[in-house]
C-alpha positions in Angstrom: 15.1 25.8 12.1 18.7 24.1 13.2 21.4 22.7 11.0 23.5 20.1 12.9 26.5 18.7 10.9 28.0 16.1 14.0 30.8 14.8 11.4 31.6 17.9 9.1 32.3 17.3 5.3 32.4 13.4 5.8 32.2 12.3 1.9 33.0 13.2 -1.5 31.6 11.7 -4.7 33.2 8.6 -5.3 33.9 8.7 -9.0 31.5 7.9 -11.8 30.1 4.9 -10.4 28.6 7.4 -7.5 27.4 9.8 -10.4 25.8 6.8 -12.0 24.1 5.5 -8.8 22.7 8.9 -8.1 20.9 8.9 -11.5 19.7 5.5 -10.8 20.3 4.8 -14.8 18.5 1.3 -15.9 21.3 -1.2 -14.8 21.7 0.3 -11.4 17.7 -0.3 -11.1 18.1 -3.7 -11.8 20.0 -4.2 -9.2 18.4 -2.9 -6.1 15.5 -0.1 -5.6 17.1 2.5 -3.9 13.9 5.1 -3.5 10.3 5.5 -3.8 8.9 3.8 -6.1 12.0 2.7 -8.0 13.5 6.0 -9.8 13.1 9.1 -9.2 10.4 10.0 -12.0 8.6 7.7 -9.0 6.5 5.6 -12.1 6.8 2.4 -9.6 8.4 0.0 -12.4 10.8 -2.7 -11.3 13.6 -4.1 -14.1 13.0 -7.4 -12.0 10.4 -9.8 -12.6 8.7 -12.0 -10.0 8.6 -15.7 -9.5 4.8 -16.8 -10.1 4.8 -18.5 -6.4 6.8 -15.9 -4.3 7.3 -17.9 -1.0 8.5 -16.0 2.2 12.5 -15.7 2.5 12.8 -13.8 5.8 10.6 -11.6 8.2 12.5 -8.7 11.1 10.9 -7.9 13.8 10.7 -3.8 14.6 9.6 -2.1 17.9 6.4 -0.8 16.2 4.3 -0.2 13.3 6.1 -0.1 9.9 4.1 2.3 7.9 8.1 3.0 6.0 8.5 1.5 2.7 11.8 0.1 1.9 14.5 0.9 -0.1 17.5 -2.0 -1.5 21.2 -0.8 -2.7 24.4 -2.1 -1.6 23.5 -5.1 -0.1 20.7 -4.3 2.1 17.3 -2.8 2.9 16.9 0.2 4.4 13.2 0.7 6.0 12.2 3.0 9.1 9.6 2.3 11.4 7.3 4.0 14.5 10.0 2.6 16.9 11.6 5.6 16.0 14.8 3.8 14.0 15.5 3.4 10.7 16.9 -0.5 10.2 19.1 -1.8 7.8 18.7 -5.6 7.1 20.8 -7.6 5.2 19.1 -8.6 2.1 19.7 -12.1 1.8 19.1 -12.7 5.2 17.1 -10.7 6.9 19.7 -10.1 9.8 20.3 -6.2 11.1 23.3 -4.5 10.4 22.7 -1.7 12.0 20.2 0.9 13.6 19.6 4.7 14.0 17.4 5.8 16.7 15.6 8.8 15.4 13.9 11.3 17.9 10.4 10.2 16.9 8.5 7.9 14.3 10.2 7.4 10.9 7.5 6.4 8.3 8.9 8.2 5.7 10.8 5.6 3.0 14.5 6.2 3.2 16.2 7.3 0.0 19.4 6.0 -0.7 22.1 8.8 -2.5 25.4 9.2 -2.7 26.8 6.3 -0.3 23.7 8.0 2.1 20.7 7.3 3.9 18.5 9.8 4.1 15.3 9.5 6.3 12.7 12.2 7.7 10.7 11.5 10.7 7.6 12.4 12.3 9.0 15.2 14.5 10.2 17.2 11.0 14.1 16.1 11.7 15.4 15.0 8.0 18.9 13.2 8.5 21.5 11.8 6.7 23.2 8.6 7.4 26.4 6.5 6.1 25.0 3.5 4.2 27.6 1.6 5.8 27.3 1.7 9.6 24.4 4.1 9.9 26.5 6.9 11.6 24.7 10.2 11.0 26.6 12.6 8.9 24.1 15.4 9.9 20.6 16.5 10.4 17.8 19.6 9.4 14.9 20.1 11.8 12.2 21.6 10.0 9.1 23.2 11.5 6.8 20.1 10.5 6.6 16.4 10.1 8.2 14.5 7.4 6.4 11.7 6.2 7.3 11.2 2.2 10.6 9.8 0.9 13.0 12.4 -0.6 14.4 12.5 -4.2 17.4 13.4 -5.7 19.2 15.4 -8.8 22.3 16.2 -9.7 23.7 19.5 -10.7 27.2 19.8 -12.7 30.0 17.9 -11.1 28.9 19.1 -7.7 27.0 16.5 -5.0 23.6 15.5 -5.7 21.0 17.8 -3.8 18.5 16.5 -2.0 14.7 17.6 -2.3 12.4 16.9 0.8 8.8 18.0 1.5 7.4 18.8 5.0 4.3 19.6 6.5 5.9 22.9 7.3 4.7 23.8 3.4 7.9 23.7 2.2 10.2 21.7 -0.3 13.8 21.8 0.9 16.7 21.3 -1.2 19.8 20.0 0.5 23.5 19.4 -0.5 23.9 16.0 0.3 27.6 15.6 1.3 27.4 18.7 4.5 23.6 19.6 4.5 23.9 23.0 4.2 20.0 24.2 2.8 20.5 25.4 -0.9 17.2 26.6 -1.7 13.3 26.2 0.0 10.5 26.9 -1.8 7.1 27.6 0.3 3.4 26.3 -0.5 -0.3 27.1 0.9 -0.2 23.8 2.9 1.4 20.7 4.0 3.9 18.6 1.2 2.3 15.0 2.3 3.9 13.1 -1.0 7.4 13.0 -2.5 8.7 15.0 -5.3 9.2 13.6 -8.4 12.0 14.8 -10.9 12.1 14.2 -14.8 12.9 16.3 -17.5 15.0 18.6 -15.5 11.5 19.5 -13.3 10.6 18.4 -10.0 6.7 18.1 -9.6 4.9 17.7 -6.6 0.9 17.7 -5.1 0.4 19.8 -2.1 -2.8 20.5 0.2 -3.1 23.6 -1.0 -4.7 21.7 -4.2 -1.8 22.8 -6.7 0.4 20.1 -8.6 3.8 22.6 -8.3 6.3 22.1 -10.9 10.2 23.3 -10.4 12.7 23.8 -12.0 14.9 20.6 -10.0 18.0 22.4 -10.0 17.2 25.9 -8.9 14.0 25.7 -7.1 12.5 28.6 -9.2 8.7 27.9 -10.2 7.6 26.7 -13.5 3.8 26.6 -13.4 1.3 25.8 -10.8 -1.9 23.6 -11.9 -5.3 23.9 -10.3 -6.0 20.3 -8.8 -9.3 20.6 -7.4 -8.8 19.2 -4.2 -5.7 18.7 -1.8 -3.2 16.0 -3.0 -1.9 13.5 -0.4 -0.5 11.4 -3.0 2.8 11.4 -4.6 2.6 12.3 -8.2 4.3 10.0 -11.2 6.2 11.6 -14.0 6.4 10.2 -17.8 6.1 11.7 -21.3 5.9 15.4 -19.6 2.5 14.0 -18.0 1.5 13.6 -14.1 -0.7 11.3 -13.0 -1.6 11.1 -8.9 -5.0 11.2 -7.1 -6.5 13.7 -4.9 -9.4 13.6 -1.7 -12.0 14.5 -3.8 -12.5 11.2 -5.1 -10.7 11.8 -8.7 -7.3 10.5 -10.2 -5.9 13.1 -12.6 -3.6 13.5 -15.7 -2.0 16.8 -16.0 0.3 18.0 -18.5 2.8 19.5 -16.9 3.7 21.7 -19.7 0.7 22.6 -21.1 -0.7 23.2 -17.4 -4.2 21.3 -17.8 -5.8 18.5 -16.6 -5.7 16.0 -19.6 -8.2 13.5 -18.6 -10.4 12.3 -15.0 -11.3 9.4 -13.5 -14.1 9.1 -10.8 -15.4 5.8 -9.4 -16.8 5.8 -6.1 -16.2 8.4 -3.5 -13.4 7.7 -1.9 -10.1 9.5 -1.8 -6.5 8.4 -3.3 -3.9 8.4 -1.3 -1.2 6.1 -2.7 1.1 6.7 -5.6 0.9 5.1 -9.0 2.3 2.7 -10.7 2.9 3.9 -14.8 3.6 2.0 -17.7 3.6 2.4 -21.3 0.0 2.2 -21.8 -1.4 1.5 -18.1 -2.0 3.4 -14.7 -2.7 1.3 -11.8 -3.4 3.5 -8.5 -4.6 2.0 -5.2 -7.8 4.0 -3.4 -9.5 4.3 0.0 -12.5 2.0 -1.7 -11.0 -1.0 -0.9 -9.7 -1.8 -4.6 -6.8 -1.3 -6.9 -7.7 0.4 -10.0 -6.0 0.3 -13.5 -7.1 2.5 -16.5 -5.5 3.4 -19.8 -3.1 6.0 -19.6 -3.8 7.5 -22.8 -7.7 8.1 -21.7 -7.9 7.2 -18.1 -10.8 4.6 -19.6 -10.9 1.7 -16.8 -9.7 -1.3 -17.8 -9.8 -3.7 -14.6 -10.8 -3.1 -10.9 -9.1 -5.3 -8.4 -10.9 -5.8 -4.9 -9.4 -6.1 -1.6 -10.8 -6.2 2.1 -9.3 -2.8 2.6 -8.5 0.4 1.7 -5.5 0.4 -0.5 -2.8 2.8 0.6 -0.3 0.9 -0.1 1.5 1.6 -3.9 1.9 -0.7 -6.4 4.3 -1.7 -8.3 4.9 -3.2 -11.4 7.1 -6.1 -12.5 7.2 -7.8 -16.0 3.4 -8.7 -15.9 2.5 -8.5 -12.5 1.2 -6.1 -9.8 2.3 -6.1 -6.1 0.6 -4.1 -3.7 -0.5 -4.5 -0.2 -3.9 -3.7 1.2 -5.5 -2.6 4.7 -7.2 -6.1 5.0 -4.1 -7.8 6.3 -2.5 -9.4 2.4 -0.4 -8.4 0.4 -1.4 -9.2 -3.7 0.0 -9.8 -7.0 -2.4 -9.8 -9.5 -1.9 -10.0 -13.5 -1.4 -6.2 -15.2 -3.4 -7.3 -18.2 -6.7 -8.5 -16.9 -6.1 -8.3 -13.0 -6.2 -11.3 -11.8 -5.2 -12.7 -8.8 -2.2 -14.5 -8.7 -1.1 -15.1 -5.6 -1.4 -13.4 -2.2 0.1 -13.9 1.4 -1.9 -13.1 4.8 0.3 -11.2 6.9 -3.3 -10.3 9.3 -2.8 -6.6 9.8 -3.2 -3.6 7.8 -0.3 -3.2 4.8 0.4 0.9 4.2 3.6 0.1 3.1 4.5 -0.2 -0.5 6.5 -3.3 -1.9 10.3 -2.6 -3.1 11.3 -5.2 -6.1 14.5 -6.0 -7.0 16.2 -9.4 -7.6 12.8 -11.1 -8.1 12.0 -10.3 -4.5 9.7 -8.3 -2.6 10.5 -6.0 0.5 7.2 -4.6 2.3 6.8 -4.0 6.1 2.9 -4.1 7.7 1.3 -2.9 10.9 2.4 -6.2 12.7 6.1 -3.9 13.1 7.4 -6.3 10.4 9.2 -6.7 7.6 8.9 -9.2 5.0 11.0 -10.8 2.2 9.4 -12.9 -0.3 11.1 -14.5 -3.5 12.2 -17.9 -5.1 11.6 -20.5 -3.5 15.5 -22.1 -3.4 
């Protein structure tokens, strides 16, 4: 393993506002998406709504597949792709302002920290990059591939440290300023999904069919819970509760303190692989048989099956009373969270892995085609 810092210590925390972007409170939320699936409890829940008509705003053309998922802060969108770069786009417009060439594919969604980019790529190089002009501030090669966004947490006054997954079987906790490695904390298998943090925990699903909860700050283990199966999926984190699927063919509920599996659900056999959306009282979760699912999060009872052309890897999210998600058959969907319904839907014509970012009643999502898509109010 190599730690190259190319600019030395090349930031400091820049006052509260920094402190409160890093905890990505509610109004900073409503104002961009700046990781995974919105915050980093990773429940996929936008504080923007959606127009009922989203028409297409911009599209940016990459060098290759865009498997990435975006993330918005700052005035932009920040999505990698398998040209090997990670692009930043102007949000409004849809014009680059600037690009990192990584050494290898980036499908990993970016997280953006602490005036940072962070990014890992296929080749198991995690790097950090200046928000601004997408200089990189340094880099961590690990012995695996990188393909799940990271998260954050803070600890005292210090610099918010960075967790990251790799298929090394290890979660790596960074300082985020100099990258100097702060802890690591080895599994039985690859870390294919994010980390989520609430509650002072970071939780996590490995291949090694264990949902691992730390404690975020110091790395030191909590509890392991007996999955079943190996989890691909990034788990979702409210009420002390996680909810993820696994390739057995099961979504779970697991109380993370209680260290049992609250309730399954089984439909057909097919794995899930995409994250979950979590609301009050729903679960929606996407799955390799072609449909999105949503089932009471209380029970795990189904309460509507949407279905697509395609296997669903892509996550949803929710915003107000809609569902955006993207789908394997070429569209992207909203459909209705209370009964499902399709509400609208846009044919890009190849497969949509990626998962939408909300914010300012617009949609970021990239697709197979190697673009990138912005759809919002029509003006």
């Amino acid at each position: 393993m190599q730690l190259e810092d190319s600019r030395g210590l090349v930031a400091v925390l820049r006052g509260s506002i920094i402190l409160i972007m890093c905890c990505w409170g509610a109004s900073v939320r409503a104002a961009g998406w700046p990781i995974f699936r919105g915050n980093p409890a990773l429940t996929g829940v936008a504080a923007s709504t959606l127009p009922d008509k989203p028409v297409l705003l911009w599209t940016f053309k990459t060098g290759g597949p865009v498997k990435s998922s975006a993330v918005i802060g700052e005035g932009k969108v920040f999505i990698g792709s398998n040209d090997g770069q990670v692009h930043a786009l102007e949000f409004d417009s849809g014009h680059e302002a600037w690009a990192f060439k990584a050494a290898s594919a980036v499908q990993a969604p970016p997280l953006l920290a602490n005036h940072s980019v962070f990014a890992g790529s296929t080749d198991g190089i995690f790097y950090a990059l200046d928000a601004t002009n997408g200089h990189q501030l340094w880099k961590y090669t690990t012995d695996g591939k990188i393909l799940a966004s990271a998260n954050s947490v803070l600890a005292g006054d210090g610099p918010p440290r960075i967790l990251v997954g790799s298929y090394d079987f290890k979660l790596y906790c960074f300082n985020a300023t100099n990258g100097v490695p702060l802890w690591t904390y080895e599994t039985g298998n690859y870390i294919n999904g994010s980390c989520a943090v609430a509650g002072g925990h970071a939780v996590f699903g490995g291949c090694d069919a264990l949902v691992h909860v730390l404690d975020a700050v110091t790395g030191t283990k909590v509890k392991e819970i007996d999955a079943g199966a190996y989890i691909a999926a990034s788990a979702a984190l409210a009420g002390n509760r996680a909810y993820f699927g696994h390739y057995d063919n099961e979504f779970l509920c697991v109380d993370i303190n209680a260290g049992n599996v609250v309730w399954r659900y089984r439909d057909l056999d097919f794995p899930y692989m995409a994250a979950a959306a979590v609301t009050d009282d729903r679960v929606l979760f996407g799955g390799q048989d072609k449909a999105l699912h949503c089932v009471d999060r209380a029970t795990g009872k189904s309460l509507w099956k949407f279905p697509t052309g395609g296997k669903v890897e892509s996550s949803p999210v929710v915003a107000g009373g809609k569902v955006v998600f993207g789908s394997d058959d070429g569209f992207v969907y909203m459909v209705s969270l209370q009964e499902g319904k399709q509400l609208w839907s846009y044919e890009i014509g190849q497969a949509v892995a990626s998962s939408p970012a909300v914010a300012d009643e617009k949609i970021v999502i990239g697709s197979d085609d190697g673009s990138v898509y912005c759809f919002g109010r029509k003006s």
